[in-house]
C-alpha positions as CSV (number, residue, x, y, z in Angstrom):
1,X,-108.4,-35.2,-37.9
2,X,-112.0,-34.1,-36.8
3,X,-113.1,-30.6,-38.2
4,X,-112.4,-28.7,-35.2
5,X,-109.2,-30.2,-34.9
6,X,-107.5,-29.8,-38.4
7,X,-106.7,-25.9,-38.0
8,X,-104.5,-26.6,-34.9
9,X,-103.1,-29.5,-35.9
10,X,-102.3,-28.0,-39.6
11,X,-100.8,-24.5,-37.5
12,X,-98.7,-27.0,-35.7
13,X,-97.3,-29.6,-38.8
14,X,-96.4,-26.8,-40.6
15,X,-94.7,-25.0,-37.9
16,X,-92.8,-28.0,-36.9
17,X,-91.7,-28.9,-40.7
18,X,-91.2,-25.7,-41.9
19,X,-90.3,-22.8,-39.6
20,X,-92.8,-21.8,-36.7
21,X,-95.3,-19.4,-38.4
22,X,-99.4,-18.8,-38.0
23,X,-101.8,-20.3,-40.3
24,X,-105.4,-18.7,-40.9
25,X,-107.8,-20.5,-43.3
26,X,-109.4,-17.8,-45.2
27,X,-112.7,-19.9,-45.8
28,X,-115.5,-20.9,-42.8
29,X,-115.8,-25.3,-43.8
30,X,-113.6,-27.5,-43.3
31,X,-109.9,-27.2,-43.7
32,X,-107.9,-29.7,-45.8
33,X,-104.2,-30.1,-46.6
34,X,-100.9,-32.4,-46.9
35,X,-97.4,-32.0,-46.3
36,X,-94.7,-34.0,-47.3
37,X,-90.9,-33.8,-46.4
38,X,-88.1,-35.1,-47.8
39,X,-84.0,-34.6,-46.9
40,X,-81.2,-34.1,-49.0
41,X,-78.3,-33.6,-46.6
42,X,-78.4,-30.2,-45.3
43,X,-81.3,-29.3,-48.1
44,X,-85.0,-30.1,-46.7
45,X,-87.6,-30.3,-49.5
46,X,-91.3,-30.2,-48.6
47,X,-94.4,-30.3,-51.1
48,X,-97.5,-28.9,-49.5
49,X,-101.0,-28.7,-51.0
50,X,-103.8,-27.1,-48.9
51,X,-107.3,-24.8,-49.2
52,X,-107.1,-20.9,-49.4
53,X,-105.3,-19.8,-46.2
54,X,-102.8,-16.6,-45.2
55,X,-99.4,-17.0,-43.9
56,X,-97.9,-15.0,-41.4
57,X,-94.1,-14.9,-39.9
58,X,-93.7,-12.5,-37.0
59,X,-90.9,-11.3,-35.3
60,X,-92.1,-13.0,-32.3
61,X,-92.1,-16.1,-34.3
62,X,-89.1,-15.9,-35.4
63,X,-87.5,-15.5,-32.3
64,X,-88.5,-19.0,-31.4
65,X,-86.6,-20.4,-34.2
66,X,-82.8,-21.5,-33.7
67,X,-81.1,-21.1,-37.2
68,X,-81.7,-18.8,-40.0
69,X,-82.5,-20.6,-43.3
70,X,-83.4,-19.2,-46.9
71,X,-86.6,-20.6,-48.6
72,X,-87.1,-21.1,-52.6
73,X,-90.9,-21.1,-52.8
74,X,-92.0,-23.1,-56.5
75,X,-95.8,-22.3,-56.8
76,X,-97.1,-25.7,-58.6
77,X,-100.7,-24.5,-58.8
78,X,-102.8,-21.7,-57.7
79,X,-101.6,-18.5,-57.2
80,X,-100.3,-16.5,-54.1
81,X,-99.5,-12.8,-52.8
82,X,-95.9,-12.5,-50.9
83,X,-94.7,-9.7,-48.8
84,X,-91.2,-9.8,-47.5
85,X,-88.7,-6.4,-47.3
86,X,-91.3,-3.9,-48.1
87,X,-91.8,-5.4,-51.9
88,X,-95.2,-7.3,-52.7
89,X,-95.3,-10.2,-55.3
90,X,-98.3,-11.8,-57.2
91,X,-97.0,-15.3,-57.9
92,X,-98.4,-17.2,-60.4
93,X,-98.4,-21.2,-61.5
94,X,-94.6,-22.5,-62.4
95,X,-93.1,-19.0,-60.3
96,X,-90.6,-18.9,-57.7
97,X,-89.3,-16.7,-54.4
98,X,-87.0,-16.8,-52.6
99,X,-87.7,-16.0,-48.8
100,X,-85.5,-15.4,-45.4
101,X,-87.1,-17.0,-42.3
102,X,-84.9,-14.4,-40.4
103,X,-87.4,-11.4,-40.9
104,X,-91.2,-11.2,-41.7
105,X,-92.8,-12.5,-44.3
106,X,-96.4,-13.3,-45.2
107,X,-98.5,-15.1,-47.9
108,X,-101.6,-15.4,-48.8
109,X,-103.3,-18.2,-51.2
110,X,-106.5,-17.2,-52.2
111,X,-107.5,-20.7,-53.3
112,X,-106.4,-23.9,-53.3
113,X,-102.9,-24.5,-53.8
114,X,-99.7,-26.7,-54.1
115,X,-96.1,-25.7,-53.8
116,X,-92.5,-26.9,-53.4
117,X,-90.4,-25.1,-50.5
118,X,-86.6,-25.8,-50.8
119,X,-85.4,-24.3,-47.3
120,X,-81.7,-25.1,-46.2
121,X,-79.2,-23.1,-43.1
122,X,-78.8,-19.8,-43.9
123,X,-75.1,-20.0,-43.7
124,X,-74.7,-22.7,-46.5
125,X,-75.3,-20.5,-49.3
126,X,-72.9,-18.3,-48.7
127,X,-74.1,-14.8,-50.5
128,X,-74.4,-11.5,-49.0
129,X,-77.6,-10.4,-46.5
130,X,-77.6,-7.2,-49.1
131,X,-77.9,-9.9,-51.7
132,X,-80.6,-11.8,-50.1
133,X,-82.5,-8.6,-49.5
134,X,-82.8,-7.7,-52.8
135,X,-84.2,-11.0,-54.2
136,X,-87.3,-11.4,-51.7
137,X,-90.1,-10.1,-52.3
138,X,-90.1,-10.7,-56.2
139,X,-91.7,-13.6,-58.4
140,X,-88.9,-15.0,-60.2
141,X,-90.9,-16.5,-63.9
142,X,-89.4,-19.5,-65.8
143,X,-88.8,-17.0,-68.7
144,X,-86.5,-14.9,-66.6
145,X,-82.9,-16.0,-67.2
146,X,-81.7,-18.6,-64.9
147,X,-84.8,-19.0,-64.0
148,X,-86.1,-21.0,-66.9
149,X,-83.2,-23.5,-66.1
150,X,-83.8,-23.6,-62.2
151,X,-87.3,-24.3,-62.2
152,X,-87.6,-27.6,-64.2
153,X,-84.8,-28.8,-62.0
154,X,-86.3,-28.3,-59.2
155,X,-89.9,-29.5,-60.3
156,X,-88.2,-32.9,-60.9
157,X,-86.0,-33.0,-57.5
158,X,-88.6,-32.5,-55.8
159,X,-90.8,-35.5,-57.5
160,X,-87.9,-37.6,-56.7
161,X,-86.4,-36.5,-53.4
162,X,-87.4,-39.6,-51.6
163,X,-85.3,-42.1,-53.9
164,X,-81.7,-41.0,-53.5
165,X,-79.0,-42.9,-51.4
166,X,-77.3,-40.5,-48.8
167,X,-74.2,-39.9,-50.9
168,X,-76.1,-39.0,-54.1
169,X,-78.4,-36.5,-52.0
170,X,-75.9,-34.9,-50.3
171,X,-74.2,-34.4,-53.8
172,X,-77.2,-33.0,-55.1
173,X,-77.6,-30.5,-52.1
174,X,-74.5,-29.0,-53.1
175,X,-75.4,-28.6,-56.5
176,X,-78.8,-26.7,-55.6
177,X,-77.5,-24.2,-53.1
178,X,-74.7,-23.9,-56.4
179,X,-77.9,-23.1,-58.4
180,X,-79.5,-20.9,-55.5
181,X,-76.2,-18.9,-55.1
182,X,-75.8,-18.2,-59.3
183,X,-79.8,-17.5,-58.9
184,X,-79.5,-14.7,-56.0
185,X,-75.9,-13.4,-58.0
186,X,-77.7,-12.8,-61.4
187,X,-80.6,-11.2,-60.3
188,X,-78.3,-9.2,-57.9
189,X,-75.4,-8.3,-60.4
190,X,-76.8,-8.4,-64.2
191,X,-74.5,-9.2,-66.8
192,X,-72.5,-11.2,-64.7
193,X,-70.9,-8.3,-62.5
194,X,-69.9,-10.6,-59.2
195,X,-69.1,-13.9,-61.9
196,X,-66.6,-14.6,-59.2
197,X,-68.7,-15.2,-56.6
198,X,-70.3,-17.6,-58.6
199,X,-66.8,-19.1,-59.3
200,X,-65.7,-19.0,-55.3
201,X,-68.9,-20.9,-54.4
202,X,-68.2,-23.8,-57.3
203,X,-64.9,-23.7,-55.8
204,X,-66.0,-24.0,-52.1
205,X,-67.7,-27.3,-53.1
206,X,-65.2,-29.1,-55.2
207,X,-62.8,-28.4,-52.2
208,X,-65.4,-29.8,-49.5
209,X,-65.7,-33.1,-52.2
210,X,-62.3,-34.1,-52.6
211,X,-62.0,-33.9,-48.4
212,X,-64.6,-36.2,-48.3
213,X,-63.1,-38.5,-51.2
214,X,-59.6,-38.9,-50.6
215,X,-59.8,-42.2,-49.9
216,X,-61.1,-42.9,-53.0
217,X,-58.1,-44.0,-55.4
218,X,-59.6,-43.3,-58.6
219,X,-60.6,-39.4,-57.1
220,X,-59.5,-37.4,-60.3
221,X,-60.0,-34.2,-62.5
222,X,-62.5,-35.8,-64.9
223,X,-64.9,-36.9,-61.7
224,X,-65.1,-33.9,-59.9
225,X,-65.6,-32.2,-63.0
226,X,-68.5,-35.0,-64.1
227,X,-69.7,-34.8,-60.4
228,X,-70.5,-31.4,-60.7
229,X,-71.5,-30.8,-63.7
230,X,-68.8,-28.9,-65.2
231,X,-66.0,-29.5,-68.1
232,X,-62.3,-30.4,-66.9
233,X,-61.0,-27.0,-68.6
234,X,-63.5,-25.5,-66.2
235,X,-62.3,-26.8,-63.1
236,X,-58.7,-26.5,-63.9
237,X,-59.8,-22.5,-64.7
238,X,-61.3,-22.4,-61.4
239,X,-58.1,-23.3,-60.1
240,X,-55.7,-20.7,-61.5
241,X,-55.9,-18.2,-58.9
242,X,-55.1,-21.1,-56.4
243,X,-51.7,-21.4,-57.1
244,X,-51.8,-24.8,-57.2
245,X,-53.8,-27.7,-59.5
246,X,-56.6,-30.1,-58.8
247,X,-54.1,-33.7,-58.7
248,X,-51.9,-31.6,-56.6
249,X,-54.6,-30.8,-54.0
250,X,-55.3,-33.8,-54.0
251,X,-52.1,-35.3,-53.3
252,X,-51.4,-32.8,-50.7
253,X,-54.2,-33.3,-48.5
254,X,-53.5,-37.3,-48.6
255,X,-50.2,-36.2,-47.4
256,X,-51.6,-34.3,-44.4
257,X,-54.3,-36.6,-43.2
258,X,-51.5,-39.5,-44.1
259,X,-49.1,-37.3,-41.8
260,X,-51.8,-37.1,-38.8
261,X,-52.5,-41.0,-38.9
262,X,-49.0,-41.4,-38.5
263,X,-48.0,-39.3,-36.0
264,X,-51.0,-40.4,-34.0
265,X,-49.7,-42.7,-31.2
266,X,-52.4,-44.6,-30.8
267,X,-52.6,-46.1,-33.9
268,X,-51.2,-49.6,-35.0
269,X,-52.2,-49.3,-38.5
270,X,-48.9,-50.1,-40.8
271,X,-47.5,-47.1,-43.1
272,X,-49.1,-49.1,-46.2
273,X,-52.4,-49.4,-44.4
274,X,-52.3,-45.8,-43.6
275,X,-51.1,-44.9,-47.6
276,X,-54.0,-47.3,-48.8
277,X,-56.5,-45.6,-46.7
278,X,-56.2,-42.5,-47.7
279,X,-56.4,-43.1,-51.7
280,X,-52.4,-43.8,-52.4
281,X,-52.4,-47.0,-54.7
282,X,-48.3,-47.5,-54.2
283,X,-46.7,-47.5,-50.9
284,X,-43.3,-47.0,-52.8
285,X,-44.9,-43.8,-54.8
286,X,-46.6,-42.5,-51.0
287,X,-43.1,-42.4,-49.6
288,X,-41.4,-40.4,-52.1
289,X,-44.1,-38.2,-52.1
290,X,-44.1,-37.9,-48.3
291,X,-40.3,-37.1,-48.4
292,X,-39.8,-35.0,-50.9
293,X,-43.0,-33.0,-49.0
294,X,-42.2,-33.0,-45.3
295,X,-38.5,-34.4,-45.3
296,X,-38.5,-37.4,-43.8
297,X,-39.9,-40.9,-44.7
298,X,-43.0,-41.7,-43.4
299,X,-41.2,-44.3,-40.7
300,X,-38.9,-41.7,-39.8
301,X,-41.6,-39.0,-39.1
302,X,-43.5,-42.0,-37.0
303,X,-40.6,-42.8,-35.1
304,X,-40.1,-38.8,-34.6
305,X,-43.3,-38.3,-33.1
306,X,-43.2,-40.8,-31.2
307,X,-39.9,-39.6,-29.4
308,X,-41.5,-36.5,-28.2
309,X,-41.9,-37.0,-24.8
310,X,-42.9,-33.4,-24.0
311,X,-44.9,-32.2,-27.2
312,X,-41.9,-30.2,-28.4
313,X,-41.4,-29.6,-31.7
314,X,-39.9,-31.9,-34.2
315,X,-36.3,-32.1,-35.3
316,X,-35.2,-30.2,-37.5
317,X,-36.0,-31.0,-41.6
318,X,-39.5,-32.5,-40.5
319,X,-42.0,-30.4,-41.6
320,X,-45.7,-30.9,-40.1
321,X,-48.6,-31.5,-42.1
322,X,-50.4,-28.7,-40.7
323,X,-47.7,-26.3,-41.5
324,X,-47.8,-27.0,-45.2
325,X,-51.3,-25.6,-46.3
């Protein structure tokens, strides 16, 4: 870009990739500096190096914006000054913050600098405003706890963003906003006060992966546990207070979305095709499961639905899907 282009334009990339914010170089020649965005799902992951400039998010900017997200700053090089909720920061080489785009922030990077942002919707996380609020503002070192395990991890995802297939990236988004959540909880609750938070979010995301595995015949204990990064004993822990256990879960929710192919009228798929679909190796097995579940076979619960003429319910000792979560 010409000279007396490159502030605008730079105010204007950044605002578009990032969130909309105001950018002031803090020297008088010419402005340089490079942004670079990758996607991981839900999880956006940008690496920007530029000269000595001040950052500024104003409630008038913010306004503009149409979801909240939460922002893990890694400083790569150089150092910066943060502000957000009242507390000041000096962040140095290897340190990290975590921001809200919901209320003001500034920084300012007295030379030139590089750094990874991690920004994803605010409602993914799924921790407390109260909790948020007390991280920002602070430099979170890789000597501090957690922190020394977080930042490598993150140093390396975002070297690699660009190289994932979609499954494996939206796999890996789920772990980070794990690693965000157990981040924000430690620094909020020392000595592991609100564990179970930490637990409920693990939990939250082994639930969301076996929805979107079912069909999947060989969807078990020991690959959820290896997907996420956790032991089987672990999992099966996590599960305790769930009155129920991972393989029956798993078996259940076959049964329901096998229950809603079924009693779709529309559909001319054959109760084998509909078993095989939805992860169930033998048809024979998928029956007696489906009867001693809802009870009825799986013909007789087609051939129920499809005698209701008026949407009424179904005859008695047919149970719905829906109606057994």
């Amino acid at each position: 870009m010409p000279d007396r282009e490159k502030v605008a334009y730079w105010n204007d990339a950044v605002s578009r990739t990032l969130v909309p914010m105001t950018v002031a170089p803090r020297g008088d020649g010419p402005f340089h500096g490079r942004i670079a965005t990758d996607h991981l799902g839900y999880l956006q992951v940008s690496t920007m190096e530029a000269d000595a400039k001040r950052v500024s998010r104003t409630p008038a900017l913010i306004a503009r914006s149409s979801e909240a997200m939460v922002a893990v700053g890694v400083q790569v090089s150089g150092t910066a000054t943060f502000v957000q909720d009242g507390r000041r920061a000096e962040v140095g080489e290897g340190d990290l913050v975590v921001y809200d785009t919901a209320r003001p922030y500034f920084f300012d990077y007295p030379q030139r600098f590089t750094t990874h942002v991690f920004q994803l919707p605010r409602h993914k996380l799924g921790v407390a405003d109260g909790d948020i609020r007390q991280v920002t503002g602070n430099a979170i070192g890789t000597t501090d706890g957690f922190g020394a395990v977080l930042l490598p991890f993150l140093a390396t995802l975002a070297a690699s963003a660009d190289g994932y297939p979609p499954a494996v990236a939206s796999q890996l988004a789920g772990h980070v906003v794990d690693l965000f959540a157990t981040l924000i909880t430690e620094r909020t609750h020392p000595g592991g006060a609100d564990a179970d938070t930490a637990r409920s979010h693990v939990l939250i995301r082994v639930r969301d992966y076996i929805n979107q595995n079912l069909g999947d015949p060989d969807l078990s204990p020991e690959g959820i546990a290896r997907t996420h990064r956790i032991s089987v004993r672990y999992l099966h822990r996590l599960f305790e207070s769930e009155r129920t256990t991972v393989s029956r879960l798993i078996q259940q929710r076959r049964l329901e979305e096998c229950g809603r192919e079924l009693a779709h009228l529309g559909t001319a798929s054959t109760v084998s095709a509909v078993a095989h679909r939805w992860g169930f190796v033998s048809t024979s097995h998928f029956s007696r499961a489906f009867r001693r579940t809802y009870g009825v076979s799986p013909r007789e619960w087609r051939k129920l639905r499809a005698a209701q003429v008026d949407g009424g319910q179904l005859s008695a000792g047919a149970r719905s899907p829906s109606a057994s979560r």
